[in-house]
N, C-alpha and C positions, 0 to 999 in steps of 0.2 A: 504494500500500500504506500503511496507514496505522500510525503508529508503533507502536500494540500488536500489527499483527502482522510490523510487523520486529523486534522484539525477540528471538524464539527463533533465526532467522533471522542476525540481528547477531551478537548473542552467541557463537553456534555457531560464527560465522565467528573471530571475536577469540580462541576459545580454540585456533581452528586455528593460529592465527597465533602466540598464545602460545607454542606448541611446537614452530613452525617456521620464524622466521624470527629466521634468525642474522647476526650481523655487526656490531651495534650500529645507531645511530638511520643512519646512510646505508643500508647496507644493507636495515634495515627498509623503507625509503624502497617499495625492491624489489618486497621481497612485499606491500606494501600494494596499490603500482597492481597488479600480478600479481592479486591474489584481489579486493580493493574494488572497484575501477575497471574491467578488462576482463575479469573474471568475475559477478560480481553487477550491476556499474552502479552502484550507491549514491550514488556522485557521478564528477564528467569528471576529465579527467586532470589539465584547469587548474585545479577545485577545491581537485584533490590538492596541486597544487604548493603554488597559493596559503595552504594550510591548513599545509604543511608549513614554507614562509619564515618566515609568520606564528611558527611555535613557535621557531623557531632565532634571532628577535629578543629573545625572553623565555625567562629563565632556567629552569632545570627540564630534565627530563628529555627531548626533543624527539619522540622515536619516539612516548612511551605520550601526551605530550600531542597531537599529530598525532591518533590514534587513540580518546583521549575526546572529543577535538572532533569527528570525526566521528560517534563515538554522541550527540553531543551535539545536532548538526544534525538526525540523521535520528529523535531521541525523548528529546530534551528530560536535562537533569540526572537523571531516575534513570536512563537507560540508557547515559549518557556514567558515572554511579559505575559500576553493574553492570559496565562494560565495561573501565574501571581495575582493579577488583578481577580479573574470569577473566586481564587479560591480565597481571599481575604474580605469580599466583597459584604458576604453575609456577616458577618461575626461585626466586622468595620462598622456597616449603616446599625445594626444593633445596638452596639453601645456608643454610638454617636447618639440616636435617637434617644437614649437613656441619658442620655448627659444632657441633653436639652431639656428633657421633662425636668431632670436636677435640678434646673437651674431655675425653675418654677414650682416649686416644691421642699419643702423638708426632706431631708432623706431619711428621716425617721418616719418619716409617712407612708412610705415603698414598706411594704411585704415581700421578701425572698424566701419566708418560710417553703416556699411549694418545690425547692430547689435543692431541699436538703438533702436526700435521696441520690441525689446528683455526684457528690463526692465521691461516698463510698463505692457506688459505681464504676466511676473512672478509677480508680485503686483496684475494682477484678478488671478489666478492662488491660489495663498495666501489668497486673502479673498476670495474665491470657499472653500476654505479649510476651512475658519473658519465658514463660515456656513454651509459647510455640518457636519462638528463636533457639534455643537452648535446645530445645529438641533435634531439630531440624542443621544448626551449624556447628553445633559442638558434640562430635561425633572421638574424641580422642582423648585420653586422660590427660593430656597435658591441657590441651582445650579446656575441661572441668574444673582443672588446677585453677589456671590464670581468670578461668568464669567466677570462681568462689573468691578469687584476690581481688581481681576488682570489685568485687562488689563490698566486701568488708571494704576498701578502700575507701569507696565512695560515699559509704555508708560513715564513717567515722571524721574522714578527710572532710571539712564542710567548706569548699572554695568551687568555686566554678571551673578554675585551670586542672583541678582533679582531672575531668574528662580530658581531656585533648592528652594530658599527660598519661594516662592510666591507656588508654587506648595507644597512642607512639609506642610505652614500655612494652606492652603486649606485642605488638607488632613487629618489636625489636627484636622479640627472644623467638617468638616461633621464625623470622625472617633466616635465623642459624640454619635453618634446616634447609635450606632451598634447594642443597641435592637430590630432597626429596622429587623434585618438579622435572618435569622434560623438559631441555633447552628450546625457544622459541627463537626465531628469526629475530632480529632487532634491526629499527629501520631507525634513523636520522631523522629526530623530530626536535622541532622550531618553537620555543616556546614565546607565545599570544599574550606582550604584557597588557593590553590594551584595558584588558577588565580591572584590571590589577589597579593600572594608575587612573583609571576612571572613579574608583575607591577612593583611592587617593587624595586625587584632587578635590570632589566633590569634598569630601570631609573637611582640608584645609580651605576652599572656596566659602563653604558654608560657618567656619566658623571665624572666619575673615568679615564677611558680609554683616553676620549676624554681629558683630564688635560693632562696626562701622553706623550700622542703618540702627539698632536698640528694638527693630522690629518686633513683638511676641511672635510673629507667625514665623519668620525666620532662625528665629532663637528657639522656638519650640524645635522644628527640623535639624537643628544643630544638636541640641541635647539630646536628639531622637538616635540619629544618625551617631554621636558619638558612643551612645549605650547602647546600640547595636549591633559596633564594630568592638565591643571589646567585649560583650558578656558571652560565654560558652555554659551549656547547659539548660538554655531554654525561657521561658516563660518563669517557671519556678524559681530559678537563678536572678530574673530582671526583676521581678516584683520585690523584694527588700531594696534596691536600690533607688526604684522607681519613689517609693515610699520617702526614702530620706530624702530624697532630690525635691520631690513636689511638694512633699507634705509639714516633713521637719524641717528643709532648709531654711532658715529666715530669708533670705531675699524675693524667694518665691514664694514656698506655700499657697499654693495654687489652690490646693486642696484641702478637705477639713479631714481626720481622720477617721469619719462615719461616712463621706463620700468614696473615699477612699476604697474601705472594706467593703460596701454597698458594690460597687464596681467592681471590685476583685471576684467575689461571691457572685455573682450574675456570668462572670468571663467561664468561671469553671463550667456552668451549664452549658455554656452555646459548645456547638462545635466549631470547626476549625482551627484557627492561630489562635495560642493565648496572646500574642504578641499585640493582639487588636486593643488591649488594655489601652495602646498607647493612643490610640480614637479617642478614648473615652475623656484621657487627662486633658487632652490638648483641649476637646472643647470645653470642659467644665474652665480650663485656666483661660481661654475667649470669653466666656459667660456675658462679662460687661461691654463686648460687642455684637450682642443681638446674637440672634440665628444664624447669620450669613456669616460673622464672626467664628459663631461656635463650629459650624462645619466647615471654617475655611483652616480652623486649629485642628480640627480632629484630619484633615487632609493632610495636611505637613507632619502631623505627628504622624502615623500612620507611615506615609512612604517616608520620613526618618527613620524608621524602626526598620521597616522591610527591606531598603534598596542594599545597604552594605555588605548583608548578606547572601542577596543574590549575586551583586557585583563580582565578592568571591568563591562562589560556586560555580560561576560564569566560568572564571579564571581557570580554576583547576578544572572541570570537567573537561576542556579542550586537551590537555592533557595526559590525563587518566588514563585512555585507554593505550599510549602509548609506552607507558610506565610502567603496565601491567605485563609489558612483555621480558620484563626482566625479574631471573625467579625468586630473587631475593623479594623482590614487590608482590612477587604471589603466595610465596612463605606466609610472608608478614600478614595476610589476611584470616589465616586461620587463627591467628590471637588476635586481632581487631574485630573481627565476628566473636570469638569467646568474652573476650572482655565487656562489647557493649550487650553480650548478654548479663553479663553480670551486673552492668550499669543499670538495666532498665531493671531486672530482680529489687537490684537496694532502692530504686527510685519508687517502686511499688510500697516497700518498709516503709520510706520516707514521708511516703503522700499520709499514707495511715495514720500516722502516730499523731499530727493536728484534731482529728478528731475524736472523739471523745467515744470512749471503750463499752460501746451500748449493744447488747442484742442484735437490734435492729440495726448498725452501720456492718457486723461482721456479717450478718445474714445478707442485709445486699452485698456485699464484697463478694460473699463464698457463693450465692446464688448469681451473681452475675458471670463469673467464671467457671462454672457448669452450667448457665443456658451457653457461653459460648465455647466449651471446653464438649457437650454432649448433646447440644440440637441443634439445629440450621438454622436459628431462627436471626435475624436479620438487627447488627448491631442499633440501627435507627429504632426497631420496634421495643428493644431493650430499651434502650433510653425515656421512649415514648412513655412507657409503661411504669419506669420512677416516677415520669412528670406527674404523670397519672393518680397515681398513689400520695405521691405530693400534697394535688391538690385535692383530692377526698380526703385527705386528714389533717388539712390546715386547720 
């Protein structure tokens, strides 16, 4: 098939996904292979994995960069944007539109009780994830070994460079073994800075501009874009920073800290990017320029969060598959698949342990991950069916 006519094809798929696939970037993990891989075929399972390592070494958002590098293999830069833009699109206008109701309202007057249900859910959703990885890529005792280090790593270590480092060391010590591997041809490849210093620059342009002009909407993009490019780890990893930056900083405090939690709590429900939080701050921190204001914040905030990271996914994917032809880079896979199984394992511990040790949160955890561990039934209808439950016993 040829890339213009996967395009309707892709797209269609990504905004499915857009809408239904909860849990943050492990979870996503999920329903990628679910609908990309053993439903379309678009690429193999190893691809997946391989694509998915690749984003959890580089900072940015990991789930939407997974997801434009795959638009981006299968048709090139406009359908890896196209495909950034449907899959951020829903979660985006969400809590945009939530920030505006804010901004006319008490946020003690919003009800999220009907959401509660939602947490424990994405936590089986997560460990669903780390065993179906685990299952499926860690096939060798040494694999198991470096599965079980990194995750106590990860689990104890509480910094966001954990990942990217826990992942390299993994990769470093299986990479020994490359005689395992049959020698491949290797060809003379040309490395493409172009995404690289487009990074770059944009970051020093913008935080150039934003000095110069004292703009908020500018300034918002700049602080968007600079915590973009430097958190590794996800959504989970941004949100304490996001907090002190908006909320405790004195020069901004954009935000009060029941807007705040109101907002955070609301992100866990939706699907797609948690990274859409950052819609949410920009227009609440606009508020005192209307509507037009507040979604012209949640626009800059928004593509400050997302671009950095595709920028360098861009970079490496051109790359990648050139790298792969040498067997030291194909070693090293078998501990960077071990390891970020063991990542997403303690990230399942992690999510758990904020809420509160009730019947009712292990029962959804443990039934969530036996409807999707022993029936077919469709991750959207699971979710459906908390909300559900939600709201009959608000």
């Amino acid at each position: 098939m040829t890339p213009q006519k996967l395009y309707p094809s892709f797209l269609k798929d990504a905004a499915v996904l857009s809408v239904t696939s909860f849990g943050g970037p492990q979870a996503h993990l999920l329903h990628f292979q679910h609908l990309l891989v053993e439903k379309r075929k678009y690429l193999t399972e190893e691809e997946l994995s391989e694509t998915y390592a690749l984003c959890q070494v580089l900072p940015g958002p990991t789930s939407t960069q997974t997801l434009s590098a795959i638009g981006y293999r299968l048709g090139g830069p406009n359908l890896a944007y196209l495909t950034l833009f449907i899959w951020m699109l829903p979660s985006v206008a969400i809590m945009t539109t939530t920030a505006i109701l804010l901004a006319h309202v008490e946020a003690r007057q919003l009800s999220l009780q009907f959401t509660r249900f939602i947490q424990p859910m994405a936590v089986g959703f997560v460990s669903y994830a780390a065993y179906s990885i685990s299952m499926k890529t860690v096939t060798t005792q040494r694999g198991i070994t470096l599965m079980v280090l990194a995750g106590v790593a990860s689990y104890f270590v509480r910094t966001p460079f954990i990942f990217p480092i826990t992942l390299l060391l993994a990769g470093a010590i299986t990479s020994l073994n490359y005689k395992d591997h049959p020698k491949e041809p290797k060809k003379k490849f040309d490395i493409t800075w172009a995404n690289f210093f487009l990074w770059a620059g944009v970051l020093v342009f913008a935080a150039v501009l934003g000095g110069l002009t004292k703009a908020l909407p500018i300034r918002l993009f700049e602080n968007f874009y600079r915590n973009g490019s430097l958190i590794f780890g996800g959504g989970q990893v941004l949100t304490p920073l996001l907090y002190t930056e908006f909320v405790q900083y004195a020069p901004k405090q954009y935000l009060s800290p029941t807007e705040f939690l109101s907002g955070y709590a609301l992100v866990q429900a939706l699907p797609g990017p948690v990274f859409s939080f950052s819609s949410y701050i920009g227009a609440l921190a606009m508020r005192g320029d209307g509507t037009g204001g507040q979604i012209l914040g949640a626009v800059m905030s928004a593509a400050g969060i997302f671009l950095p990271g595709t920028f360098l996914i861009f970079f490496m994917v051109r790359v990648w598959d050139s790298l792969k032809k040498y067997r030291m880079i194909r070693a090293s896979m078998e501990g960077i698949n071990a390891a970020n199984a063991g990542l997403v394992a303690a990230a399942a511990i992690t999510l758990f342990q904020p809420l509160q040790n009730t019947v009712t949160n292990f029962g959804f955890t443990i039934g969530t991950f036996c409807l999707l561990a022993f029936t077919k039934m469709p991750p959207w209808l699971i979710i459906g069916l908390g909300l559900f439950f939600g709201f009959m016993l608000n």
